[in-house]
VMD Tcl script that draws the C-alpha trace (Angstrom):
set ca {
  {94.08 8.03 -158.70}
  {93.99 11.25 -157.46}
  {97.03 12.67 -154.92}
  {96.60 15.42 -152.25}
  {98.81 16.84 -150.08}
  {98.42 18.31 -146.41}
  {100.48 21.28 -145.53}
  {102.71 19.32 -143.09}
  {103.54 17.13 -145.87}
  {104.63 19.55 -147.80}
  {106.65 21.21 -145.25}
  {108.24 17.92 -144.67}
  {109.16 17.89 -148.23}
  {110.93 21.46 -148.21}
  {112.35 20.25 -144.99}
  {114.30 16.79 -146.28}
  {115.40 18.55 -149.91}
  {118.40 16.08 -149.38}
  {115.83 13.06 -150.21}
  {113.24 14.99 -152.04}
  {113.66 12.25 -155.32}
  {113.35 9.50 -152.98}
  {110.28 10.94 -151.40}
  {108.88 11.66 -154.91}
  {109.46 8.21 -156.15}
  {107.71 6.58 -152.75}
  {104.71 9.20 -153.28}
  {104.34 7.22 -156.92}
  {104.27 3.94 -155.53}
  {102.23 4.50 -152.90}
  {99.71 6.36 -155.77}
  {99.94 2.84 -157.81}
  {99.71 0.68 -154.49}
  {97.92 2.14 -151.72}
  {97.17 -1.01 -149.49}
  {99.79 -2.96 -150.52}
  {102.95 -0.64 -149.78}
  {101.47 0.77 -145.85}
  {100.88 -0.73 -142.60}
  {97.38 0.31 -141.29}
  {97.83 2.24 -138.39}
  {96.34 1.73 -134.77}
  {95.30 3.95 -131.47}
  {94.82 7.99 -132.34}
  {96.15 7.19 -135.92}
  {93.17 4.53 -136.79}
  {92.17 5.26 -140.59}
  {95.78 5.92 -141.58}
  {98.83 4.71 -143.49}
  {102.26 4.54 -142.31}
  {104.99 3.59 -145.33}
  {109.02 4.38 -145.14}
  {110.75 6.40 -147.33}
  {114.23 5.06 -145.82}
  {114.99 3.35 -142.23}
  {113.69 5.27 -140.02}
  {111.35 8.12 -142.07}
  {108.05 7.70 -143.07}
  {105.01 8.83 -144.77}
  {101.80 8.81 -142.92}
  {98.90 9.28 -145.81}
  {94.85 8.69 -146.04}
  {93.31 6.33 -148.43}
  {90.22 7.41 -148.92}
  {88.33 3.77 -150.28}
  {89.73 2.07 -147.49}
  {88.81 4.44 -144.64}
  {85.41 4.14 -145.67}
  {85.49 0.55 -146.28}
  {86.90 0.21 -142.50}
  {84.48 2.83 -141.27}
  {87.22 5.14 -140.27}
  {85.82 8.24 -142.06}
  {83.80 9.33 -138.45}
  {87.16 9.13 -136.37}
  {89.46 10.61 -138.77}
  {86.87 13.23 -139.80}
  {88.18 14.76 -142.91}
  {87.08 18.21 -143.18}
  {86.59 17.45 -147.11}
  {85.31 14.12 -146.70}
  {82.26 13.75 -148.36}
  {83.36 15.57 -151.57}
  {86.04 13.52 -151.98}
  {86.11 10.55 -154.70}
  {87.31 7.28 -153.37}
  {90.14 7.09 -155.26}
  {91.99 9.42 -153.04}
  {94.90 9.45 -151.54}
  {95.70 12.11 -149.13}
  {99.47 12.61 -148.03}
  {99.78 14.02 -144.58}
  {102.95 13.74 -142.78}
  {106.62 13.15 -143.69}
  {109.63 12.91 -141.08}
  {111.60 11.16 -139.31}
  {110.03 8.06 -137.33}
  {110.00 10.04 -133.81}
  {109.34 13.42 -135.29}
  {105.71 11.92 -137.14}
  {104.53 9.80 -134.35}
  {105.42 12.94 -131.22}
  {102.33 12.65 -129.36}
  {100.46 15.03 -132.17}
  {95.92 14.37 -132.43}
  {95.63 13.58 -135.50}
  {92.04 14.01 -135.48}
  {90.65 16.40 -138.61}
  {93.88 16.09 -140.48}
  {91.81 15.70 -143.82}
  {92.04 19.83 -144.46}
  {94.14 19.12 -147.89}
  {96.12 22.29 -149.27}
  {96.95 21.37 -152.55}
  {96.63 18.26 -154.89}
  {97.31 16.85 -158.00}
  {95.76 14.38 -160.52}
  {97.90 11.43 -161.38}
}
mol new
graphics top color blue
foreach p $ca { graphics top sphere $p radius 0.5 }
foreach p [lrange $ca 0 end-1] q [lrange $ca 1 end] { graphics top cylinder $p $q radius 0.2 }
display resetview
């Protein structure tokens, strides 16, 4: 499985250093589980992944196998979409419940910075 990471995600990271290792052990079990460990999301987040970190924080992330299965590739409209495997998982937000879900479009959030084979 292959692991990217958006920007935001990462910023989230830098920005919650106080529960970076739980963060980094939920990133690895999401890797290993993809379906099984999020809720599919709804509304302007359709094609995404929400999964908490702790009460109240979560990780919203891309799976790229089942956004295709679902046909959500056309509304989420990764700008890397069709050179990216299946096996994908693409980490996009991190925060606190009301911080990730503000009212952002979430449209096009597919521009990945930096990744990682795992």
């Amino acid at each position: 499985m292959k692991a990217e990471f958006e920007k935001a995600f990462l910023k989230g990271v830098r920005k919650h250093t106080s529960i970076k290792k739980q963060i980094e052990q939920k990133v690895r079990q999401i890797i290993e589980h993809p379906v099984e460990l999020g809720e599919p999301l709804k509304g302007n987040l359709r094609g995404f992944y929400s999964c908490p970190v702790k009460r109240n924080f979560i990780i919203i992330y891309l799976y790229c196998a089942a956004c295709r299965k679902k046909g959500d590739a056309e509304f989420v409209a990764c700008s890397n979409c069709s050179t990216t495997s299946d096996e994908t998982i693409k980490f996009v937000l991190l925060g606190p419940h009301d911080e990730v879900y503000g009212g952002r479009d979430y449209t096009g959030l597919g521009g990945v910075i930096s990744s990682f084979d795992s």
